[in-house]
Backbone of each chain as ProteinMPNN parsed JSONL, in Angstrom:
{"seq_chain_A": "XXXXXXXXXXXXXXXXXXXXXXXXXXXXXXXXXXXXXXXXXXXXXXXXXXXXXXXXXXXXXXXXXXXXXXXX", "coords_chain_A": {"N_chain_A": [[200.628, 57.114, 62.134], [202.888, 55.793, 61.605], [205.693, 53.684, 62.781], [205.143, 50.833, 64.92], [205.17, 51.694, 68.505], [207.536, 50.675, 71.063], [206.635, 47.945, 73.38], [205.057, 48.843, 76.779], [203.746, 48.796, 78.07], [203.57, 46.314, 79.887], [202.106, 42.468, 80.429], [200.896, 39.687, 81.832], [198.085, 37.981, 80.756], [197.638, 35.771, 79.285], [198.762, 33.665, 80.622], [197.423, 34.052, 83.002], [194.966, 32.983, 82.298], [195.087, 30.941, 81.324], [196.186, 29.844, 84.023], [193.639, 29.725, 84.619], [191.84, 27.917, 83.64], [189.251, 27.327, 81.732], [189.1, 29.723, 80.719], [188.198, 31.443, 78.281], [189.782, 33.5, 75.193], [187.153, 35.382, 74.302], [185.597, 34.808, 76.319], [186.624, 36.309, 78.639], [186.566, 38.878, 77.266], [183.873, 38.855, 76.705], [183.61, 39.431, 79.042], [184.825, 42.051, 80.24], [183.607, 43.822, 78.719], [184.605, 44.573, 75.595], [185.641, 43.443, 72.383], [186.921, 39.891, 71.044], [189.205, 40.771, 69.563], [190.347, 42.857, 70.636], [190.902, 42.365, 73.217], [193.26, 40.457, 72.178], [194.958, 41.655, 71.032], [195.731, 43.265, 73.536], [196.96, 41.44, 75.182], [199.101, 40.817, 73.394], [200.404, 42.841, 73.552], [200.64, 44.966, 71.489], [198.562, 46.283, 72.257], [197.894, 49.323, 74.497], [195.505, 49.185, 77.696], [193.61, 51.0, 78.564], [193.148, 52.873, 81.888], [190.674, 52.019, 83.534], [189.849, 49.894, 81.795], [191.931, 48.171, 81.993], [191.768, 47.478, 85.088], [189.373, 46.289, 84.979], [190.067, 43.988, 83.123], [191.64, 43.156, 85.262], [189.568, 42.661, 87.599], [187.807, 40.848, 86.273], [189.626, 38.594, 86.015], [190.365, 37.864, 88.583], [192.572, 39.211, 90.057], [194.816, 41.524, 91.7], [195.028, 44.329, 89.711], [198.152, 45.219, 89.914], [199.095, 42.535, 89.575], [198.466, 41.834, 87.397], [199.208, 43.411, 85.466], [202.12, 45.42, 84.09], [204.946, 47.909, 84.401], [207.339, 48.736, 82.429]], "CA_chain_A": [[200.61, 55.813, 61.487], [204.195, 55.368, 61.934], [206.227, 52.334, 63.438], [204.465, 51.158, 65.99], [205.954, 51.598, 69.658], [208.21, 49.585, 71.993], [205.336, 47.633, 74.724], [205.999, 49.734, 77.922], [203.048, 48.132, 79.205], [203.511, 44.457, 80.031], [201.338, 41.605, 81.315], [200.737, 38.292, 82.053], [196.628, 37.616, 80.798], [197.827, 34.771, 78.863], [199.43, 32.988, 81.556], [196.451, 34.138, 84.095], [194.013, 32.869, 81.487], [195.536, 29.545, 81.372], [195.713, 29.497, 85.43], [191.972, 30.031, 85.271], [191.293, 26.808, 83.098], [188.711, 27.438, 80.832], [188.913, 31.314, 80.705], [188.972, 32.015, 76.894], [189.816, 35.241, 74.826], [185.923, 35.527, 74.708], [184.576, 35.113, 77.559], [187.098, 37.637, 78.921], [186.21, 39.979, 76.268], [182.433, 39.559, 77.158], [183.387, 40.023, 80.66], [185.039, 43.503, 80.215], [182.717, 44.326, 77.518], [185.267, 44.201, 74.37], [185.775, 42.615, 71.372], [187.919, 39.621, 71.115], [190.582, 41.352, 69.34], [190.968, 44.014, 71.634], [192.171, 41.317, 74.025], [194.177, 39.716, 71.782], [195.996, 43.117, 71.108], [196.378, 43.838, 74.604], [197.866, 40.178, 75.261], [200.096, 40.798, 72.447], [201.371, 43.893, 73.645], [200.515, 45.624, 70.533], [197.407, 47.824, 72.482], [198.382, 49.792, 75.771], [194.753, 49.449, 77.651], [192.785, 52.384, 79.479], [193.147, 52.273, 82.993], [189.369, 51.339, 83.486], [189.866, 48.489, 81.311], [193.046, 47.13, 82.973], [191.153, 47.076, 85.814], [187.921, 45.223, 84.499], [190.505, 42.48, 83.129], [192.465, 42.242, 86.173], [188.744, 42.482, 88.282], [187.664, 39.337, 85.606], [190.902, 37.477, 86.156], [190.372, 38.014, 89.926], [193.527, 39.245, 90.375], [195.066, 42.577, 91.731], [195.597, 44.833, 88.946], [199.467, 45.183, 89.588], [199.363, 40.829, 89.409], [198.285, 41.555, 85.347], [200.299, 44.541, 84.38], [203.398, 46.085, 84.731], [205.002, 48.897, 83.545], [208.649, 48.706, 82.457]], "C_chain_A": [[201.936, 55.102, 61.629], [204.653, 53.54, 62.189], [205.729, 52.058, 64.831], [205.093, 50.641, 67.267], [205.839, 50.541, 70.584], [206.86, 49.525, 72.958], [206.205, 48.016, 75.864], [205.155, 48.904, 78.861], [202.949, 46.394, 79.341], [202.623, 43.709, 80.926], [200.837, 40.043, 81.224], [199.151, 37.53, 82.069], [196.575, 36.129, 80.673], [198.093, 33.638, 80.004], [197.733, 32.978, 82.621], [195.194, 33.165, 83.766], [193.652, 31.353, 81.336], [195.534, 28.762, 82.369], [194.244, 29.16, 85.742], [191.163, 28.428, 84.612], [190.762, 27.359, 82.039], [188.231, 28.828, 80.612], [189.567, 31.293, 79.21], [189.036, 33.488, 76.253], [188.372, 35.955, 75.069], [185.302, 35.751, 75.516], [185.071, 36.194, 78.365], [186.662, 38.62, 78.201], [184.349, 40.408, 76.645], [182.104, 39.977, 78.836], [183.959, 41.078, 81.194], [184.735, 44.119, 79.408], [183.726, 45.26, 76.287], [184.935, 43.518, 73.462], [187.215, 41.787, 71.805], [189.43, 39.823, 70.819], [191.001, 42.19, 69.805], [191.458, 42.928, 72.387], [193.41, 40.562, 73.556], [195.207, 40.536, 71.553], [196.987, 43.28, 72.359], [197.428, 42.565, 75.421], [199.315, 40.199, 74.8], [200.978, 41.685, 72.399], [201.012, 44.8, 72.876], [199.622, 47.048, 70.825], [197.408, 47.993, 73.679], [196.306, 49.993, 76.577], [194.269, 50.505, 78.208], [192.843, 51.883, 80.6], [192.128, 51.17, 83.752], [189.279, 49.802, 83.169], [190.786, 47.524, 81.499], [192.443, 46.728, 83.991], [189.922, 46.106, 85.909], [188.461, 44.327, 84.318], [191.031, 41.934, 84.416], [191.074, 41.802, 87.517], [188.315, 40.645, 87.259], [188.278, 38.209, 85.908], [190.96, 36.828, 87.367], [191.509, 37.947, 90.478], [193.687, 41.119, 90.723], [195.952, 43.227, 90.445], [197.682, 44.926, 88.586], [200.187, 43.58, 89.149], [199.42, 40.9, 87.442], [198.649, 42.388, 84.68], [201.164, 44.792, 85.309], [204.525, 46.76, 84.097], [206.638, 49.147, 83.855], [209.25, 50.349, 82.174]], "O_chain_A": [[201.99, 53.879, 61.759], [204.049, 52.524, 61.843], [205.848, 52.857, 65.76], [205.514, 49.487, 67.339], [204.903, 49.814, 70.917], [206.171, 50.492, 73.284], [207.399, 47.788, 76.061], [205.48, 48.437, 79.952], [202.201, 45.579, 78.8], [202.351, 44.146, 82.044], [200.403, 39.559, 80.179], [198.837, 36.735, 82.954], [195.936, 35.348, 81.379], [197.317, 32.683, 80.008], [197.098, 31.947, 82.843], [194.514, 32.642, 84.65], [192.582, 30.75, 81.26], [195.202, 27.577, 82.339], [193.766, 28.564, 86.707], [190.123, 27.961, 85.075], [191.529, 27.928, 81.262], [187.052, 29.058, 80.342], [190.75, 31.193, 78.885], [188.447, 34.461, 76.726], [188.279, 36.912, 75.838], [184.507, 36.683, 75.637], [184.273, 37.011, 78.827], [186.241, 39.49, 78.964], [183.762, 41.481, 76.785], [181.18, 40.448, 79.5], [183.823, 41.298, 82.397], [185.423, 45.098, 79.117], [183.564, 46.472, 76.141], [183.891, 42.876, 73.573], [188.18, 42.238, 72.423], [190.437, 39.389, 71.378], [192.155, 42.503, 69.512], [192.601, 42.567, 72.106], [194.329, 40.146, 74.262], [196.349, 40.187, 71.851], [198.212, 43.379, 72.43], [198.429, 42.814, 76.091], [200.335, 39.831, 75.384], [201.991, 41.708, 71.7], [200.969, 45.857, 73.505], [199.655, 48.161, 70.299], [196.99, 47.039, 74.335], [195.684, 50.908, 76.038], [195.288, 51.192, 78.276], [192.675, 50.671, 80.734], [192.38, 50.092, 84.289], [188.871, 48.857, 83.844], [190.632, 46.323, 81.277], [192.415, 45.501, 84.078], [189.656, 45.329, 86.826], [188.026, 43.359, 84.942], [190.994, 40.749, 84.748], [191.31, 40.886, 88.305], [188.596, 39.534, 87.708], [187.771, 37.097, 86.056], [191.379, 35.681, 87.523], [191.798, 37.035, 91.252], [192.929, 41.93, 90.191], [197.099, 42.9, 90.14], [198.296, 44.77, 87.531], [201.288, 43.38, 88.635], [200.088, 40.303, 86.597], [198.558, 42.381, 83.452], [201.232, 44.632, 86.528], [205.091, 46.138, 83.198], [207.156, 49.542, 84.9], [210.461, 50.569, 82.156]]}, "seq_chain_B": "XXXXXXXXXXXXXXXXXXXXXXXXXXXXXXXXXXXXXXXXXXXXXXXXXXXXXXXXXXXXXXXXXXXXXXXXXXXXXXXXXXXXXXXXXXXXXXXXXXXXXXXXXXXXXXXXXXXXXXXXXXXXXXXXXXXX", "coords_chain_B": {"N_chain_B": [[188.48, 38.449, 61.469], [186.56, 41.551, 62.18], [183.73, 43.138, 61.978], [183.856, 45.879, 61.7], [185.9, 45.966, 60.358], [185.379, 44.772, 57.687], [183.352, 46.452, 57.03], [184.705, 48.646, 56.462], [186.616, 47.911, 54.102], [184.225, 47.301, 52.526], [183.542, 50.143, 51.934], [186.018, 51.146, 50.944], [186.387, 49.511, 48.615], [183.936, 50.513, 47.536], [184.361, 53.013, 46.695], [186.955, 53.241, 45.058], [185.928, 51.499, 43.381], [184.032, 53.722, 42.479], [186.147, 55.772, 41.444], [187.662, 54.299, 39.648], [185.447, 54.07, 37.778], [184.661, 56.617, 37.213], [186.795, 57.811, 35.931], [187.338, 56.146, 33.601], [184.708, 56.897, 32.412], [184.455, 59.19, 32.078], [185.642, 60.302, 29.744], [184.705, 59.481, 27.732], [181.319, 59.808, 27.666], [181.237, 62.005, 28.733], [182.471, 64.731, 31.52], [180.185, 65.634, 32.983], [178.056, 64.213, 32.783], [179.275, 61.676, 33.714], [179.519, 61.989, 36.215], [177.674, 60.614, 37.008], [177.904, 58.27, 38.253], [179.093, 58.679, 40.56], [176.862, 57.876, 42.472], [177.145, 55.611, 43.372], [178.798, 56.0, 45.857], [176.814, 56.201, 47.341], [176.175, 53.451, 48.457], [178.541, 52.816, 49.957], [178.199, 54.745, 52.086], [175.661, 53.798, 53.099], [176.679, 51.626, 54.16], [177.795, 51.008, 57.453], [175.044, 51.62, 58.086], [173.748, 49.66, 57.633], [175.2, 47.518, 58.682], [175.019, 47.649, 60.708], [172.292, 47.298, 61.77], [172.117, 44.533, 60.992], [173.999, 43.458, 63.31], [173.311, 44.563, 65.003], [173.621, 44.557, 68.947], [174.962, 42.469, 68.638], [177.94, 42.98, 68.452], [180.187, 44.667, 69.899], [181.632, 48.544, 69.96], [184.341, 49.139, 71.054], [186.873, 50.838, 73.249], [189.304, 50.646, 71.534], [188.46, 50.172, 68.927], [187.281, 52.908, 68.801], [189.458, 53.835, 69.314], [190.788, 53.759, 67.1], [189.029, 54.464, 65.294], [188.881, 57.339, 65.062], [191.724, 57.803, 64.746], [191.712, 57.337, 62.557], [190.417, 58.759, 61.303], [191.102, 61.116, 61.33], [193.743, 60.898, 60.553], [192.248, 60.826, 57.649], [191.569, 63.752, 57.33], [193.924, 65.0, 57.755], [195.683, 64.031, 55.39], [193.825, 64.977, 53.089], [193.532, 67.281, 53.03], [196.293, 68.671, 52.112], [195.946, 68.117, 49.424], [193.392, 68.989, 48.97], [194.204, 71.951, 49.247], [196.271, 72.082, 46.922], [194.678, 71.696, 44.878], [192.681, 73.776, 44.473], [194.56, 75.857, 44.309], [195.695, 75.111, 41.962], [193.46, 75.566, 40.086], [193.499, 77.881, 40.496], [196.105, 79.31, 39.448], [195.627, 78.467, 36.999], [193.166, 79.594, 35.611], [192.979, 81.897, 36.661], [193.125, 84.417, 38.958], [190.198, 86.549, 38.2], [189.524, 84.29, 36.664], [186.655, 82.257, 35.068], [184.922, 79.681, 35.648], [183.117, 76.348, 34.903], [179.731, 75.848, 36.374], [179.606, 72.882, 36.95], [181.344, 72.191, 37.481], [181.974, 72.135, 40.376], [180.345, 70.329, 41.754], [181.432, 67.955, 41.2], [183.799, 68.852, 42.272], [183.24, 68.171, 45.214], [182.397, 65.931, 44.95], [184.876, 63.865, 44.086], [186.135, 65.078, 46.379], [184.592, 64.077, 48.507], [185.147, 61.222, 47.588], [187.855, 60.835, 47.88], [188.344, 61.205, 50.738], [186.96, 59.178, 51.757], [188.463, 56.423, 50.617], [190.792, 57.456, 51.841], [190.76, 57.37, 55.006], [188.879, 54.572, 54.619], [191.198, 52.804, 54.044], [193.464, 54.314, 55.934], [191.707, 52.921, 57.922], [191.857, 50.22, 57.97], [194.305, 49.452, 57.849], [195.642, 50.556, 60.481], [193.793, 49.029, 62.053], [195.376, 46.192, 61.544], [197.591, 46.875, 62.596], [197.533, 47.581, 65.024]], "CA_chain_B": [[187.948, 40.43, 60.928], [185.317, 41.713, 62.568], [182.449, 43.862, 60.871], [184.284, 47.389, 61.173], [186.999, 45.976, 59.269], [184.669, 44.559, 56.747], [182.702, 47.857, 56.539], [186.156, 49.44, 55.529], [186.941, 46.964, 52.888], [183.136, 47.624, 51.57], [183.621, 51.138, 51.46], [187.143, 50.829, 50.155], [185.891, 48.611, 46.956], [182.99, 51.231, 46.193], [185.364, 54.331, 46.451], [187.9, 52.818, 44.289], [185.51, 51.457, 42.146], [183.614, 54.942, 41.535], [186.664, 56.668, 40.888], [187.731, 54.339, 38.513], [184.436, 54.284, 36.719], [184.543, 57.737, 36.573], [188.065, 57.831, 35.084], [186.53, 55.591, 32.453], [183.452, 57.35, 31.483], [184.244, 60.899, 31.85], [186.559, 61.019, 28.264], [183.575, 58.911, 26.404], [180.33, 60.591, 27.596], [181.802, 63.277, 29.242], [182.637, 65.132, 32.654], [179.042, 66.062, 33.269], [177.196, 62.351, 32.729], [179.743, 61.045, 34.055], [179.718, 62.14, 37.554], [176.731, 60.124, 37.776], [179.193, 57.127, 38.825], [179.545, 58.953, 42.293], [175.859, 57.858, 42.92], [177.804, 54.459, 44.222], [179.359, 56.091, 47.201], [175.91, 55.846, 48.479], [176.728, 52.573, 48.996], [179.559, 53.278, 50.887], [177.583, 55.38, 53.232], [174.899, 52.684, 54.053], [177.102, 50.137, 54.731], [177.129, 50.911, 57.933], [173.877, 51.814, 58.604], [173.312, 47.72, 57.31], [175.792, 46.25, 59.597], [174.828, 47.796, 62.408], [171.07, 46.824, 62.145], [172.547, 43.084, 61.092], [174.97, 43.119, 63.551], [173.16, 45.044, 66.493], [173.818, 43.928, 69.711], [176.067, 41.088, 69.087], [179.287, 43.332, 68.422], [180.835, 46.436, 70.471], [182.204, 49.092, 69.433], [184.826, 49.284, 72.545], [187.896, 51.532, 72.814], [190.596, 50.438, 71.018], [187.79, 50.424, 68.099], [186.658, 54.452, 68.938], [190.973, 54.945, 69.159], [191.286, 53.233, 65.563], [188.435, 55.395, 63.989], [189.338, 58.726, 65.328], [192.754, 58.326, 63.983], [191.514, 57.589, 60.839], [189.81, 59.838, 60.546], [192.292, 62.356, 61.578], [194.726, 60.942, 58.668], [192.5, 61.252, 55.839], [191.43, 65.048, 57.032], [195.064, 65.741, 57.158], [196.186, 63.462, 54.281], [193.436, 65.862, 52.151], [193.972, 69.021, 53.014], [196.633, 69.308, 50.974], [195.243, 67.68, 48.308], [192.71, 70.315, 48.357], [194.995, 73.211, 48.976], [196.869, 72.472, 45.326], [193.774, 71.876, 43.232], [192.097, 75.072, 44.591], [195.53, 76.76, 43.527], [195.9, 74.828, 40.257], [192.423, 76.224, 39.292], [193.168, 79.794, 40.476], [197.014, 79.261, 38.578], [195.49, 78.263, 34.992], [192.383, 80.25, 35.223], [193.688, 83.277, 36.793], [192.114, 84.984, 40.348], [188.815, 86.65, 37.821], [188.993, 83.482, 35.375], [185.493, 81.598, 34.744], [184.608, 77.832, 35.383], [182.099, 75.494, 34.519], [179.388, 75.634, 38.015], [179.736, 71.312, 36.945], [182.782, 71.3, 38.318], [181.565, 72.665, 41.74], [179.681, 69.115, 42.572], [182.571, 67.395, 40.898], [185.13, 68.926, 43.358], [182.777, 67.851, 46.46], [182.408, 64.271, 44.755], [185.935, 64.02, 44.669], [186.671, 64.772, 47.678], [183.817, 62.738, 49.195], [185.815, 60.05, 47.328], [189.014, 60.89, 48.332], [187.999, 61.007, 51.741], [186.523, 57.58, 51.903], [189.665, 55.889, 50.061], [192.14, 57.281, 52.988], [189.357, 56.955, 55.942], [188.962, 53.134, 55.296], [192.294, 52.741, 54.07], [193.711, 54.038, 57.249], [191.582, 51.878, 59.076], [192.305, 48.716, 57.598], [196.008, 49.753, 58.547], [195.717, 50.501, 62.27], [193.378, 47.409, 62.587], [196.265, 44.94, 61.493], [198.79, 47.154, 63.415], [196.968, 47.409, 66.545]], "C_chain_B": [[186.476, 40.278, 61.29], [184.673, 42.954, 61.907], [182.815, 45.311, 60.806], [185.092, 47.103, 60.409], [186.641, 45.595, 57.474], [184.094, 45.744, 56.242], [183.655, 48.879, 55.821], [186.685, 49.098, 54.542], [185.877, 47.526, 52.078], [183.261, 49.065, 51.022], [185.096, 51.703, 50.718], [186.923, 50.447, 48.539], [184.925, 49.789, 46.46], [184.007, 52.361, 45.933], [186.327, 53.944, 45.137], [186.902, 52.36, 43.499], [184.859, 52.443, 41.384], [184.813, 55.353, 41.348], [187.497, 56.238, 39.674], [186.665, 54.509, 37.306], [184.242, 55.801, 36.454], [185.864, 58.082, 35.557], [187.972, 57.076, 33.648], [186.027, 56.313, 31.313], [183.693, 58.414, 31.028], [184.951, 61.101, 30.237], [185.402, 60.152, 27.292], [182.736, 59.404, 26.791], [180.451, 61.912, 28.166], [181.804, 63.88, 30.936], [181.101, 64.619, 33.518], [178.097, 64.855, 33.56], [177.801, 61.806, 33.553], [180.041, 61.014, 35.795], [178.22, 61.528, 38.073], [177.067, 58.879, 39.145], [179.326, 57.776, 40.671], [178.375, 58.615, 42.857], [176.085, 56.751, 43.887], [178.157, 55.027, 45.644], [178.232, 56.219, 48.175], [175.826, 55.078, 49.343], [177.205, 52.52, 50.196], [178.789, 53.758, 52.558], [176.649, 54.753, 53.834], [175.203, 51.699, 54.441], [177.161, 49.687, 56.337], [176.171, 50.538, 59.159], [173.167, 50.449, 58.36], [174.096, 47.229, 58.203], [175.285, 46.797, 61.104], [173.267, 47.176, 62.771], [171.448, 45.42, 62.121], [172.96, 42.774, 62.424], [174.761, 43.496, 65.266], [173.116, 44.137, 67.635], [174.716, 42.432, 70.31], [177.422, 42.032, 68.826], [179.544, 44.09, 68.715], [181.27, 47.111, 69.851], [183.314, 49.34, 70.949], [185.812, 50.336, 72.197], [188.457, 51.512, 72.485], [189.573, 50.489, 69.357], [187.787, 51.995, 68.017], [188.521, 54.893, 68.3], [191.013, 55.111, 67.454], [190.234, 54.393, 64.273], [188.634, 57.035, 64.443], [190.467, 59.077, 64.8], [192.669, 58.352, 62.485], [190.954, 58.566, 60.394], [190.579, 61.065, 60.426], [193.243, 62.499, 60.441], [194.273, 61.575, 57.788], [192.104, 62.894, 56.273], [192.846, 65.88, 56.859], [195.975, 65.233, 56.036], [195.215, 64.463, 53.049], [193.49, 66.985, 51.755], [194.511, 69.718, 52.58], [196.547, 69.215, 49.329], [194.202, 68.452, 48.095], [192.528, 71.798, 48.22], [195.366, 73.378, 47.295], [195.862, 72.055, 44.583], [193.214, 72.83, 43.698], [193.75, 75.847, 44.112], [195.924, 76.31, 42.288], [194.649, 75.466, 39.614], [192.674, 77.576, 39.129], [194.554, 79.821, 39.668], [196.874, 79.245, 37.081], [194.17, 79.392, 34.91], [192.552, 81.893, 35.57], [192.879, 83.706, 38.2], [190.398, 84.974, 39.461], [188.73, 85.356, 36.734], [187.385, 82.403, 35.685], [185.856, 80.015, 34.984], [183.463, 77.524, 35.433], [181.425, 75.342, 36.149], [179.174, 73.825, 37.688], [180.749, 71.154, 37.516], [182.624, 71.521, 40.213], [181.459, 70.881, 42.342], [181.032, 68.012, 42.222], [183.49, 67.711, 41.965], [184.53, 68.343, 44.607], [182.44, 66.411, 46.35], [183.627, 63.463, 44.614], [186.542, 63.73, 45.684], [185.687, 64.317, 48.93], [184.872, 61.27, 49.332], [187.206, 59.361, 47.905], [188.912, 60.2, 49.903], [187.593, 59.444, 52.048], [187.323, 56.435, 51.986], [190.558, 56.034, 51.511], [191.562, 57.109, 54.268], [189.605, 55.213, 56.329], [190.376, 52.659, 55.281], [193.036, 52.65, 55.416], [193.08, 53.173, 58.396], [192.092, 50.728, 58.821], [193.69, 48.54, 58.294], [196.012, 49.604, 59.839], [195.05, 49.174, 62.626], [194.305, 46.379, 62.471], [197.699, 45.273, 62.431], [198.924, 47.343, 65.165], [196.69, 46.172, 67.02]], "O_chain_B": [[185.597, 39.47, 60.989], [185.409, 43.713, 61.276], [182.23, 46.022, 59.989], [185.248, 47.936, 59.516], [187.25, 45.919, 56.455], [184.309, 46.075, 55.075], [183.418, 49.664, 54.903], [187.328, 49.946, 53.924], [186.18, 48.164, 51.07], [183.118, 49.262, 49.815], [185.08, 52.686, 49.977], [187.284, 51.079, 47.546], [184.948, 50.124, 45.276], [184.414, 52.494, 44.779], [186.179, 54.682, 44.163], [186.958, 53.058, 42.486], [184.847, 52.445, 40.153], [184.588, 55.431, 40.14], [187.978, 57.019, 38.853], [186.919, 54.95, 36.185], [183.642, 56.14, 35.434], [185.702, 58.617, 34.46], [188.576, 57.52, 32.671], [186.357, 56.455, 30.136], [183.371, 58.797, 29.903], [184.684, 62.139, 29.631], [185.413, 60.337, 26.075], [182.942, 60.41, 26.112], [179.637, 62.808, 27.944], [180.959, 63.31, 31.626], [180.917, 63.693, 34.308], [177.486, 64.723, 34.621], [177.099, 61.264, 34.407], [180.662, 60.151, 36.416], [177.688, 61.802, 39.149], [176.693, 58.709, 40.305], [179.634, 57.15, 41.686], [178.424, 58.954, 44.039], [175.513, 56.716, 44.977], [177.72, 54.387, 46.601], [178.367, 56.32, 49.395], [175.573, 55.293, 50.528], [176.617, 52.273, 51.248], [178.861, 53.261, 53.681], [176.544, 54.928, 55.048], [174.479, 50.862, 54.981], [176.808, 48.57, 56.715], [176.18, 49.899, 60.211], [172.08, 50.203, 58.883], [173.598, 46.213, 58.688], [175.266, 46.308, 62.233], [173.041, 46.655, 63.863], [171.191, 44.842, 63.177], [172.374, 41.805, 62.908], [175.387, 43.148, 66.267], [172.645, 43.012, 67.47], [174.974, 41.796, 71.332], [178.302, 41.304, 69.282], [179.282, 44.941, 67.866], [181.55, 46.596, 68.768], [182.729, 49.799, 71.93], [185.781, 50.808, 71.06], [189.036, 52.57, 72.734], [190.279, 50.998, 68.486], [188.376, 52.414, 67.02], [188.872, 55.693, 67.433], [191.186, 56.116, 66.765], [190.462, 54.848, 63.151], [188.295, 57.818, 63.555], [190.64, 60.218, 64.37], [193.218, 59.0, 61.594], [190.998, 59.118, 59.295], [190.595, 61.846, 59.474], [193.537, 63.443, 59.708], [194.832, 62.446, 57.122], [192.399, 63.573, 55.289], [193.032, 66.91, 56.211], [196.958, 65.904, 55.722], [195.861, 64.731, 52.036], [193.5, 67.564, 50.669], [194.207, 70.892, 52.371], [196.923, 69.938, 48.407], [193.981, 68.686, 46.907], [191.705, 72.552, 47.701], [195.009, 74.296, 46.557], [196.148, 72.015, 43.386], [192.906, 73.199, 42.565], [193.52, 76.603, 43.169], [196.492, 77.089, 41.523], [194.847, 75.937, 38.493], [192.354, 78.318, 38.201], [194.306, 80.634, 38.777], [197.593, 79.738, 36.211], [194.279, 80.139, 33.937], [192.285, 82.844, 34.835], [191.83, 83.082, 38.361], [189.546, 84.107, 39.654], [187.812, 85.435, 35.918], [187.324, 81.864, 36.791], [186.826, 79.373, 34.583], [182.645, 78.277, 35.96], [182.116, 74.904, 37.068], [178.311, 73.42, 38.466], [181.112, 70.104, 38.045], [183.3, 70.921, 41.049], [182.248, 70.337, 43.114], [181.498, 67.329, 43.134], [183.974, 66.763, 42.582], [185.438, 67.882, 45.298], [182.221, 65.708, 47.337], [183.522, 62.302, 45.009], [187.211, 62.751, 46.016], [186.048, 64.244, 50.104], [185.242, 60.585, 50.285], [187.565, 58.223, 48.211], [189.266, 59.064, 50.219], [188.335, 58.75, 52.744], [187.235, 55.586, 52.873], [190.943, 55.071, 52.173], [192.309, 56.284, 54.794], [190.067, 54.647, 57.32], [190.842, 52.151, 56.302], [193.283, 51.604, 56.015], [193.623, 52.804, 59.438], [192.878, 50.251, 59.639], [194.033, 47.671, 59.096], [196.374, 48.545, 60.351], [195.591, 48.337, 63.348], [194.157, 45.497, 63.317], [198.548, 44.483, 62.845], [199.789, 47.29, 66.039], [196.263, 46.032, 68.166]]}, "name": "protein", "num_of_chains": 2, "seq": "XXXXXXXXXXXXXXXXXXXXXXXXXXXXXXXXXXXXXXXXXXXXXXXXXXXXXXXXXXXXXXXXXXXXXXXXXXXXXXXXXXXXXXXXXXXXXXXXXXXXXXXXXXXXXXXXXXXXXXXXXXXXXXXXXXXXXXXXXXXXXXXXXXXXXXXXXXXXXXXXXXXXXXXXXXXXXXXXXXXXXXXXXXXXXXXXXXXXXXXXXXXX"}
């Protein structure tokens, strides 16, 4: 339960999300089969995702996975 | 807040409210009557088995959901454990290894720690959901 840890994993959805026009938290979320607050987590840094599901956003985004994360 | 976090709130409010209503009753009608009050955490337990029929098919349960209830759950079994290490040794301390008890207190200790359980369960979720 602790303090919860430094984001190791970083990424740029927000930004991608915004490139895309009308790509909202939602429709991403129903297009890597989530909830919107799991995206908003993983936006926020706050939730490190499963590889699987990095990949589903960065397949959504239509971007190469290393374009939407990156691991400091 | 989406409907697991609600379901943790609901079962939050009955837990806490049976264990104060039992803290209530039990010194005016007594132990025994009074553990009727745990009949609420039924509640608790169909809540749910109601949101999910409400709720089917419009809301996931995805992974960052599965992470959030596994740890909770993990807390309250090790947040109880010792909570039911020292009242099994406060009973065997005052009553002695051969001392006698009431078989009412039997369902009492497993309503209890139903209760208990429930309390640090949603508790911890509520937590990880705002920290996650």
């Amino acid at each position: 339960m602790g303090r919860p840890a430094e984001p190791l994993l970083r990424n740029c959805i927000r930004q991608l999300r915004a490139e895309r026009g009308n790509t909202t938290q939602e429709a991403l979320a129903l297009a890597t089969g989530v909830t919107r607050q799991t995206i908003i987590s993983i936006e926020s840094g706050r939730y490190a995702p499963s590889l699987l599901l990095a990949f589903k956003i960065a397949k959504a985004l239509g971007r190469p996975i290393e374009q939407v994360f990156s691991y400091d | 807040m989406i409907t697991r976090e609600r379901t943790a709130w609901v079962q939050l409010g009955c837990a806490l409210a049976t264990l104060l209503l039992f803290g209530l009753l039990s010194p005016r009608i007594g132990v025994a009557k009074a553990q009727a009050v745990f009949g609420l955490l039924s509640i608790a337990a169909c809540v749910p088995l109601m949101q999910g029929a409400w709720r089917f098919g419009r809301e996931r349960a995805d992974e960052r959901d599965l992470q959030i209830q596994a740890k909770a759950m993990q807390f309250a079994f090790c947040a109880l454990w010792p909570f039911s290490v020292i009242a099994i040794w406060s009973v065997i301390s005052a009553y002695g290894g051969h001392g006698v008890i009431s078989v009412s207190l039997l369902p009492l200790w497993l309503w209890l720690n139903w209760a208990m359980f429930i309390v640090l369960q949603s508790g911890a979720t509520l937590v990880l959901y705002r920290k996650s």
